[in-house]
C-alpha positions, -999 to 999 in steps of 0.1 A, spaced: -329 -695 -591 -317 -731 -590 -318 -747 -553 -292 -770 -547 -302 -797 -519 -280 -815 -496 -288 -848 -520 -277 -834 -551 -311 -822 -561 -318 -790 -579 -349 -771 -580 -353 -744 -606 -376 -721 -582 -387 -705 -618 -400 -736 -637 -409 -753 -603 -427 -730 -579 -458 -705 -585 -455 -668 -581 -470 -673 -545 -445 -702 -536 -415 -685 -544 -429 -649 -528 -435 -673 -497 -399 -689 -497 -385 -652 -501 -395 -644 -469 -385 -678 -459 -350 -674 -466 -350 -635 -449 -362 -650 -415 -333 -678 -419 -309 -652 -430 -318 -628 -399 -318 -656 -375 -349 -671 -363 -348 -701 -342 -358 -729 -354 -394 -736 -332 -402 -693 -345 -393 -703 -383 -417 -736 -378 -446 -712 -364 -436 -686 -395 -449 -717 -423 -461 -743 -406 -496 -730 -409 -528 -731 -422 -527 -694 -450 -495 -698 -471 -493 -716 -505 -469 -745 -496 -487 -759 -461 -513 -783 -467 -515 -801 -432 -498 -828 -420 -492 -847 -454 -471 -814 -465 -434 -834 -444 -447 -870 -456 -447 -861 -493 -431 -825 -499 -434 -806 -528 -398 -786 -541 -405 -753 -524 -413 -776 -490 -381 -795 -498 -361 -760 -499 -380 -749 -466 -371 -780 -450 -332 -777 -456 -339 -744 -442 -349 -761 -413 -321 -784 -413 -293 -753 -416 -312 -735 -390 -314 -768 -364 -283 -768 -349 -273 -729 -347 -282 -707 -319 -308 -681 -329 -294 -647 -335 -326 -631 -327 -324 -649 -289 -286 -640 -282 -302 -600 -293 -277 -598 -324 -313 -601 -346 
């Protein structure tokens, strides 16, 4: 799959990411897709167990499949979540 972000930048998830990274986006993109706020969808990668969080250095230089969950995080920002208004 080629990522297109808001910059112009693609990422080519196959050339690009590891098996693990792009399993880990997967579900990435469901919980955006089925409408997780944007504080739950944090909680969901912003920790310590998956294959793209490495601490706090992970947001000062991001790898592609942090740069794809970050404009995740940017779509989901100003939205309501689906999940809260019990259409999720």
């Amino acid at each position: 799959m080629i990522y297109s972000l808001p910059d112009g930048a693609q990422i080519d998830t196959d050339r690009q990411l590891t098996f693990e990274e792009r399993n880990f986006l997967q579900k990435m993109m469901i919980y955006e897709h089925v409408g997780f706020g944007l504080e739950e969808f944090r909680a969901r990668w912003r920790t310590a167990g998956n294959p793209v969080w490495k601490g706090p250095d992970t947001l000062e230089n991001p790898g592609p499949a942090v740069r794809i969950i970050l404009d995740l995080e940017r779509k989901i920002g100003g939205r309501p979540s689906r999940r809260d208004a019990g259409t999720g």
